[in-house]
MARROFI-388692 format. One record per atom (N, C-alpha, C, O, CB): x, y, z; residue in one letter. Coordinates in steps of 0.05 Angstrom, whole numbers, padded with zeros to 5 digits, always signed. Each point is the difference from the previous one (the first is absolute). Glycine has a CB too. Layout:
N
XYZa/...
! end
This chain:
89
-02762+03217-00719x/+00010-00026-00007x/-00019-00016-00017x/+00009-00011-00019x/+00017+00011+00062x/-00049-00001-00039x/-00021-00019-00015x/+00002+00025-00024x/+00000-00016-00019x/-00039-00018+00062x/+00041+00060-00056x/-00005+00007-00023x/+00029-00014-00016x/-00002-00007-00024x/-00031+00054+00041x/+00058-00051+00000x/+00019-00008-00014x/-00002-00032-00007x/+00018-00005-00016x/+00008+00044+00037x/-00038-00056-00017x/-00008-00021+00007x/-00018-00007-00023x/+00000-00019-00015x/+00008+00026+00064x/-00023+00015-00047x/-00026-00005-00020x/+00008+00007-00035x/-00013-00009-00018x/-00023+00027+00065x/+00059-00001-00052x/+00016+00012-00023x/+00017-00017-00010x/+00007+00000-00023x/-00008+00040+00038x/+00009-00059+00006x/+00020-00015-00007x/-00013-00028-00012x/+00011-00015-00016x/+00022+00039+00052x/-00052-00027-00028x/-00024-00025-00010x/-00005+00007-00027x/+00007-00016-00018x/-00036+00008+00063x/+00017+00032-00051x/-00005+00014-00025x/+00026-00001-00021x/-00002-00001-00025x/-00031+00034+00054x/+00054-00033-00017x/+00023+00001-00016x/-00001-00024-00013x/+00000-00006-00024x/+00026+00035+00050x/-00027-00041-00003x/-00001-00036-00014x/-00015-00006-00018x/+00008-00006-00023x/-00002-00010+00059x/-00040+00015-00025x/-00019-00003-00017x/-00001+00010-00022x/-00012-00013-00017x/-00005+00008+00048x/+00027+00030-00040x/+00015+00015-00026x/+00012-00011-00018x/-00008-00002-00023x/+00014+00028+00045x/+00026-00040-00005x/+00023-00006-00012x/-00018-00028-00012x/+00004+00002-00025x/+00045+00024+00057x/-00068-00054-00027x/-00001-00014-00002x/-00016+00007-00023x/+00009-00013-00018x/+00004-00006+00060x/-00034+00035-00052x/-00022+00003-00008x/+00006+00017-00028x/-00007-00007-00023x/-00014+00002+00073x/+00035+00028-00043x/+00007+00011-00025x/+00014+00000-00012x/+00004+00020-00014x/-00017-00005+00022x/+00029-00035-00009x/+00020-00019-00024x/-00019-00009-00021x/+00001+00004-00025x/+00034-00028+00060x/-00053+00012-00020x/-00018-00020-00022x/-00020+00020-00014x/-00001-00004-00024x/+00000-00043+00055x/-00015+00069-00020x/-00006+00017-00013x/+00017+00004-00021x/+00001-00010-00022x/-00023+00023+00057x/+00035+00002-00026x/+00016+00019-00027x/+00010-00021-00012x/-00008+00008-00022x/+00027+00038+00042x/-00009-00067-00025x/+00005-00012-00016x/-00024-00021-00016x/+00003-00017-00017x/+00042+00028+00044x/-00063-00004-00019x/-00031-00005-00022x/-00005+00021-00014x/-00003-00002-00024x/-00023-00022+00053x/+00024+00053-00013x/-00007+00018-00013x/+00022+00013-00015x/-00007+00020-00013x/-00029-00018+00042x/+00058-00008-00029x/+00026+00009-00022x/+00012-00019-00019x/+00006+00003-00023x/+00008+00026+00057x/-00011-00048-00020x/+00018-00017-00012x/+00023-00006-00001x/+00010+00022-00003x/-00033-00015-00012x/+00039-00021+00017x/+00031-00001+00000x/+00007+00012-00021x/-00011-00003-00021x/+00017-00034+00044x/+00016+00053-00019x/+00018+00018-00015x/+00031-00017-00015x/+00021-00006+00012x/-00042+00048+00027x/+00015-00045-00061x/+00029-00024-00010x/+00023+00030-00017x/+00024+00001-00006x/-00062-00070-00014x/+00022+00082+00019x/+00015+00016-00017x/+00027+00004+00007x/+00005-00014+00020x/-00043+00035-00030x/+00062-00004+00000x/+00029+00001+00012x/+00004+00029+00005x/-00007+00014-00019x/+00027-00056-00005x/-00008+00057+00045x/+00003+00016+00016x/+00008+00022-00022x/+00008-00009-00022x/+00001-00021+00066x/-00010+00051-00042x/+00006+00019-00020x/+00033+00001+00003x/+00012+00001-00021x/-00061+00027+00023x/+00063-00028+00020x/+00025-00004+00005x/+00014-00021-00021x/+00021+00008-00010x/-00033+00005+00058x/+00003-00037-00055x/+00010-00017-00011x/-00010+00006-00034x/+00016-00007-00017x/-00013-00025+00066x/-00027+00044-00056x/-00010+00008-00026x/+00019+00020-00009x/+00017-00001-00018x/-00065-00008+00029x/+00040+00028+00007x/+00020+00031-00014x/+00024+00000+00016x/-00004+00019+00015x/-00037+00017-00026x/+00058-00043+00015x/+00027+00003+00014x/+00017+00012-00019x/+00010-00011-00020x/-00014-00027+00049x/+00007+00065-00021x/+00023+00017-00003x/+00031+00007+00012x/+00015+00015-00013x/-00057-00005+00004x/+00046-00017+00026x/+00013+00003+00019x/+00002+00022+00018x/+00019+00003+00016x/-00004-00030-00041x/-00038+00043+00021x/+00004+00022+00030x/-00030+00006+00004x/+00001+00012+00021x/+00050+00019-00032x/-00075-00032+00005x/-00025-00004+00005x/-00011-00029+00004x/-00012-00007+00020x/+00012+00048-00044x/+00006-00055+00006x/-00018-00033+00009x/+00029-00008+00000x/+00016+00008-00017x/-00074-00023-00011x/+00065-00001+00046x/+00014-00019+00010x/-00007-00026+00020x/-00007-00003+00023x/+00029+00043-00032x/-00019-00054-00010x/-00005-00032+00024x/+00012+00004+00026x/+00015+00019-00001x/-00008-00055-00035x/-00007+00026+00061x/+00007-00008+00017x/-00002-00014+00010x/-00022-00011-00002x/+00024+00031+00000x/+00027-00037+00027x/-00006-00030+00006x/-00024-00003+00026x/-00003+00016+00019x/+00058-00030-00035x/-00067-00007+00011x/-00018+00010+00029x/+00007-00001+00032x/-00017+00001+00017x/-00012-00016-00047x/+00052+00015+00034x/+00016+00008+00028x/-00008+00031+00003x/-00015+00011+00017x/+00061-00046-00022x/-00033+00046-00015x/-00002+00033-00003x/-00023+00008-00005x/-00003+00024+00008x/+00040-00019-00025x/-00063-00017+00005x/-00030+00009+00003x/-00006+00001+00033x/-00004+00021+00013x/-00012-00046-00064x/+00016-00001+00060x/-00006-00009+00027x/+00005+00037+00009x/-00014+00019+00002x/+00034-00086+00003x/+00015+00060+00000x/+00010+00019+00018x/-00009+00023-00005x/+00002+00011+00022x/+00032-00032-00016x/-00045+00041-00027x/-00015+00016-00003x/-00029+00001+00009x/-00011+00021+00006x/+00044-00020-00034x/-00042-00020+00027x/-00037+00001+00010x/+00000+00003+00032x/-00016+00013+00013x/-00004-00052-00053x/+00048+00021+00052x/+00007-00002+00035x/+00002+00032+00003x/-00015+00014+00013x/+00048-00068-00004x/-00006+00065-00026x/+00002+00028+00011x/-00029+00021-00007x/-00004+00020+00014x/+00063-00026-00021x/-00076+00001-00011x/-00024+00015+00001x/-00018+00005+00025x/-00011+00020+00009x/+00013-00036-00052x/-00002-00019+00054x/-00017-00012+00018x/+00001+00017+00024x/-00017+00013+00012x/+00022-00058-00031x/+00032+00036+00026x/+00012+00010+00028x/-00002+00029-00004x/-00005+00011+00022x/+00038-00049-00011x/-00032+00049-00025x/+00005+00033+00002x/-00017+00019+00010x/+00006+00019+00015x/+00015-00028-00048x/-00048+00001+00023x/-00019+00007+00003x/-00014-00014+00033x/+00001+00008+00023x/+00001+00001-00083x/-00012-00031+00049x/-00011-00008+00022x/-00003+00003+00037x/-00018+00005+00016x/+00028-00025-00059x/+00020+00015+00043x/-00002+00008+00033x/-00005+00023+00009x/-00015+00004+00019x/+00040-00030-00014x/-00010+00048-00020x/-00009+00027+00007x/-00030+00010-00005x/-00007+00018+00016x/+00056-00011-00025x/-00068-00013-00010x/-00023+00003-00007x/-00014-00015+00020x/-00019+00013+00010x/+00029-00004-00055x/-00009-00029+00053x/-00010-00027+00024x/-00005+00018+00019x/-00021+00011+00008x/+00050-00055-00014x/+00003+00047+00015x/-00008+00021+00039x/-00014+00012+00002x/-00020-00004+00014x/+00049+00014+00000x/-00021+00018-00035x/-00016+00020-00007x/-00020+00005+00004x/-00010+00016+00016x/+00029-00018-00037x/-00033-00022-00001x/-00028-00001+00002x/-00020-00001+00020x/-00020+00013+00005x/+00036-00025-00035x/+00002-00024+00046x/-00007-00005+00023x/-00010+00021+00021x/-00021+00004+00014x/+00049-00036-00027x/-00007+00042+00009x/+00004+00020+00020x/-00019+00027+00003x/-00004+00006+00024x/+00049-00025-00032x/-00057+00036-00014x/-00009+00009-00007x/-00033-00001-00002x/-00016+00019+00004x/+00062-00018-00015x/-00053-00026+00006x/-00016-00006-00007x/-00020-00031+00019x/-00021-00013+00000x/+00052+00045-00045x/-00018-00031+00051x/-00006-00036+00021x/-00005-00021-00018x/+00014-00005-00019x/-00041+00024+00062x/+00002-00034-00036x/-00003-00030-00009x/-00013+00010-00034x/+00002-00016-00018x/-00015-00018+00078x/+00004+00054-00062x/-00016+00008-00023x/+00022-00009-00025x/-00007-00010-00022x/-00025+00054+00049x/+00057-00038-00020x/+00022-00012-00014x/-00011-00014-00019x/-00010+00005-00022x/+00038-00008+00055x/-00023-00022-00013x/-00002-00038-00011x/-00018+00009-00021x/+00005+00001-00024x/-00005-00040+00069x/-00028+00045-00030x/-00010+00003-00030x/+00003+00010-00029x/-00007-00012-00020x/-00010+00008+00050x/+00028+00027-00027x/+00000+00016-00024x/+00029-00017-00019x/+00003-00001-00025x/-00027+00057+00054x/+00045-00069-00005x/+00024-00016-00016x/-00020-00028-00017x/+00000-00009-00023x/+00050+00022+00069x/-00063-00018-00024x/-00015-00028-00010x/-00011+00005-00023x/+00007-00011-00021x/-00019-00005+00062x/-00011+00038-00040x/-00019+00003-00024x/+00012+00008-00031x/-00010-00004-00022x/-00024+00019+00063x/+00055-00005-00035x/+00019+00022-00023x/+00029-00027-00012x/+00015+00003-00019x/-00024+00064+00058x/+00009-00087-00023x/+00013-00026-00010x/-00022-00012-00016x/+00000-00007-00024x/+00033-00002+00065x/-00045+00008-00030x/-00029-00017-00021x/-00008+00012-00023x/-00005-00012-00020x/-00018-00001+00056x/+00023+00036-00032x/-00020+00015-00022x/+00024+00017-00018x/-00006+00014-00019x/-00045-00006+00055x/
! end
C-alpha cells in the first residue's frame, strides 16, 4: 500500500511539474495538424473532437485493465513503479 501511495504522489508531482518543463524546453506548437494541411479524403481527414475523444477512451480502456491485473498480479507492488516511472519518462 505505501509503494501505491508513494507512485501516486510521483504521478502528481510529475503531472504538476512537467507541463512547465516541456513547455520551456519545446515550446508551444501553433502549427496546423497535417489532417487539416494535407486532407485527402482517405489518409488525412479532419475529425470532430467527440470522435477523437472517443478513440483515445477506446485506446485507454482496451488496454489498460487487462494489462493492470495482469501485471498486478504477476508481479506485486513493483508494478506501481515501473507504471509510475514509464508515465514520466
Amino acid at each position: 500500500m505505501i509503494s501505491f501511495f508513494a507512485c501516486l504522489a510521483l504521478l502528481i508531482i510529475g503531472f504538476l511539474t512537467y507541463s512547465k518543463v516541456a513547455e520551456k524546453v519545446f515550446g508551444p506548437d501553433d502549427r496546423k495538424p497535417p489532417a487539416l494541411t494535407m486532407t485527402d479524403g482517405s489518409d488525412y481527414v479532419p475529425m470532430g473532437t467527440p470522435r477523437i475523444f472517443l478513440i483515445q477512451l477506446l485506446n485507454i480502456a482496451g488496454l489498460g485493465p487487462i494489462f493492470g491485473a495482469l501485471a498486478g498480479a504477476c508481479w506485486g507492488p513493483s508494478v506501481f513503479l515501473w507504471i509510475t516511472l514509464g508515465t514520466l519518462f
